[in-house]
N, C-alpha and C positions, 0 to 999 in steps of 0.2 A: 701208619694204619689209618683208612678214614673207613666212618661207616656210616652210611646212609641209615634215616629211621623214619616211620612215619604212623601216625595212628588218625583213621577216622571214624569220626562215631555219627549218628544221625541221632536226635533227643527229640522225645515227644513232652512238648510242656504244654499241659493241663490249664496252667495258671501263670501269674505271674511270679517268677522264682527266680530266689538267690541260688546264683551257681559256681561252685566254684572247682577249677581243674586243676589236676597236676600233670599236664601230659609235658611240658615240652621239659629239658635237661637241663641239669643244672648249670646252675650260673659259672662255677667256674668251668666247664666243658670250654676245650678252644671250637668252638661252632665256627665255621666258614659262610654255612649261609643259613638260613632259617624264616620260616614261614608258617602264620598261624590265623587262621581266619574261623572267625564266625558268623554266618550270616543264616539269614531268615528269608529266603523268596528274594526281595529287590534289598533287602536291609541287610550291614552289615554292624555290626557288633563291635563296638572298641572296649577290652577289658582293661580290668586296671591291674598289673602286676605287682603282687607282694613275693619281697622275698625274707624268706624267714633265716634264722642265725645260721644255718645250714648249707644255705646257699640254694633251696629248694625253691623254686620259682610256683605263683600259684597265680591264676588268672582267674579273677572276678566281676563276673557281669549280672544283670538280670535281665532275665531270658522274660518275653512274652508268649502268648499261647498261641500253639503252631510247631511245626517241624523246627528243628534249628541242627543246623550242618555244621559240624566242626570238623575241620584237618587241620593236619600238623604238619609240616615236614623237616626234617634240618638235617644237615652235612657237618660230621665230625670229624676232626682231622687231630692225630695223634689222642696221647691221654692229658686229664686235667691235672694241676697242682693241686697238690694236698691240703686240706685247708686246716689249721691252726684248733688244737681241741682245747677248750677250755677246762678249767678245775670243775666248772660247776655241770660242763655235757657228762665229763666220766663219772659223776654222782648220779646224774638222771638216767644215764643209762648202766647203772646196777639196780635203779628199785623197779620193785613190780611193774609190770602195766598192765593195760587192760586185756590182752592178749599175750601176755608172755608174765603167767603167775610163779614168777621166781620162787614165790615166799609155800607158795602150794607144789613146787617139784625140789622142794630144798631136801629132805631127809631123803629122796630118789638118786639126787644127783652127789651129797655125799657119801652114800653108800655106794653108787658103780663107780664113780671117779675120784674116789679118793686117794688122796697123796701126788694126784696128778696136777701139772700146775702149766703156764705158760702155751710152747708148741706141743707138747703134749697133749694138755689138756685141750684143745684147739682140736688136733686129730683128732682123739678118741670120741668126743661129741660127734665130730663130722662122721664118723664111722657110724655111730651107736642110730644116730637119727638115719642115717644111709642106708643101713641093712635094717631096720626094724619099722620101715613106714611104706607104705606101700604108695604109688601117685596112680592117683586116681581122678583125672579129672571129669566134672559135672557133678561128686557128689560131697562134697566140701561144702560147708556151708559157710555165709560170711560171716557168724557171728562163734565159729568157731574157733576154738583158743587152742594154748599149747598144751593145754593137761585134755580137752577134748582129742587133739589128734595121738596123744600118748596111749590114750583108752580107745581110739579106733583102728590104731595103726595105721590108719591113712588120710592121705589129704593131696594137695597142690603146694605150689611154688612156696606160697607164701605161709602156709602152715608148714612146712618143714621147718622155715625162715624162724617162725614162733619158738618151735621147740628147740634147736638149736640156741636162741637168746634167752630163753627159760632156763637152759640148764648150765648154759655159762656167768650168768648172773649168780645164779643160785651157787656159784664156787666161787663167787667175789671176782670176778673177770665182767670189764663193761662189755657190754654188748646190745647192737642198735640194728636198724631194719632200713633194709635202701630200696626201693622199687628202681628199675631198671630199663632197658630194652637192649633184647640181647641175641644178637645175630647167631643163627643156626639153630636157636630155640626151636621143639617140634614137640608139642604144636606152638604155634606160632602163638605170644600173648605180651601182655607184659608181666614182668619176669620179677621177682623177689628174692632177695638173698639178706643172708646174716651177714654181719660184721663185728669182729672181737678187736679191741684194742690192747694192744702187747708191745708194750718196751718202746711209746711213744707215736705208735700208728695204727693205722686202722686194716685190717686182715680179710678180706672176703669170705664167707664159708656160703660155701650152693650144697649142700647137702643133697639136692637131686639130681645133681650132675648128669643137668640136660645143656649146661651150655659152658664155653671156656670162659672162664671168667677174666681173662686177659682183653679180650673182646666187648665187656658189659659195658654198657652208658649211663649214668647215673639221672636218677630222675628226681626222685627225691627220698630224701631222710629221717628218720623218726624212731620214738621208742616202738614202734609197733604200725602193723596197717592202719590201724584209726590214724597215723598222723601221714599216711603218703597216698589215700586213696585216691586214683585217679581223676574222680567225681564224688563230690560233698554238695546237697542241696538243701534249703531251707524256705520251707513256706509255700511248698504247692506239691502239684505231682508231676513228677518226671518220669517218664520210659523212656527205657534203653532200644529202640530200635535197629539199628546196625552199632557194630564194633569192629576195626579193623586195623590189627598192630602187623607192622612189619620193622624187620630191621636185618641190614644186609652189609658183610664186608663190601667195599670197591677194591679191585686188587690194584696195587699200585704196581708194585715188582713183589719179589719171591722176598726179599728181604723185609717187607713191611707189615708179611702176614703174622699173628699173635703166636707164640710159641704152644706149644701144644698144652694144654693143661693138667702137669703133675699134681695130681691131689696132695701131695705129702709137703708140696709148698705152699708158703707163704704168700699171697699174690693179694696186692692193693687193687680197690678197685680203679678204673680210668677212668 
């Protein structure tokens, strides 16, 4: 299976500013080829890449005042290996965070899920946040959390992402937050999903079951969006001028396409 991806943005900087990205895949992704450019008019920008225990790549420059063009693009071929979870990740990912207040849907998520444990407990989340939140994109706000979309019953990608880590926490199940890009997505963005860890791996949950999660590309990982935002700035103003996420199977042969996506399984991300 390989899948093409790409995102460009146009940024209006104000000042002089720290910027920092998470568009391109993770590290351990088998990329074939990839391409990342920032420039300004005749200048072109060399960031310096950090990668965090995660494997989540993050590119930092400081931007001057002026338009600045960023594209992406890269070729992925098959899925990644799994990367090795620490004692101390499956502690950080049961406590609260800023957007997934475990310790605020605890007496919620004992009383509907109770006695539920493991794939179980896995489904019936997936279910509970699936039929009871409605997607609604443009009115989601970003500093909206998981007990906010519990009390509106609606939101985007990555608010469903919240409450689903909200309420598996909240039953002693680790659970973390991966941003993505995810071919067949509509609308077309980048993409956020949950992830539960169960009996030594890590388990996908898209509770909005807009895309097959056989297909997702991993971008990066965190207790919550605060730690996978695409764009983190510091020290001026930045506008969002254009945005443009794509991501698309290549078809190989018939054999290479991703198997259909049965909700009721188990499916790692790739």
């Amino acid at each position: 299976m390989q899948r093409v991806v790409t995102a460009e943005m146009d940024l209006d900087l104000g000042a002089s500013v720290d910027l920092i990205f998470q568009i391109a895949v993770a590290q351990a992704a088998p990329v074939s080829d990839e391409r990342l450019t920032f420039t300004q008019g005749d200048r072109v920008y060399t960031p310096t890449e950090i990668v965090d225990q995660s494997g989540s790549r993050l590119h930092r420059l400081t931007g001057e005042p002026g338009t600045l063009e960023v594209r992406y693009e890269a070729t992925v071929d098959g899925t990644a290996a799994a990367n090795r979870t620490s004692d101390l990740e499956t502690i950080t990912y049961l406590r609260p965070s800023r957007y997934c207040q475990s310790d605020e849907v605890f007496q919620q998520a004992r009383r509907q899920f109770n006695g539920l444990s493991g794939h179980d407990l896995i489904a019936a989340v997936s279910e509970f946040v699936a039929t009871s939140t409605t997607y609604t994109p443009g009115l989601s706000q970003g500093t909206d959390s998981a007990v906010t979309t519990l009390m509106t019953g609606q939101g985007v990608c990555r608010d469903y992402a919240h409450v689903v880590i909200a309420l598996l926490r909240a039953m002693d199940m680790p659970a973390r937050y991966a941003a993505c890009y995810a071919p067949g997505l509509r609308p077309m963005d980048f993409h956020a999903v949950a992830e539960a860890y169960l009996d030594g791996a890590w388990y996908a949950i898209d509770a909005t079951r807009l895309a097959n999660r056989r297909s997702l590309v991993r971008i990066a990982t965190g207790r919550d969006a605060a730690d996978c935002a695409f764009l983190s700035y510091h020290g001026g103003y930045v506008g969002l001028k254009r945005l443009r996420v794509d991501a698309r199977l290549v078809p190989l042969d018939a054999a290479s396409d991703p198997a259909p996506d049965q909700l009721a399984e188990l499916v790692q991300l790739a």
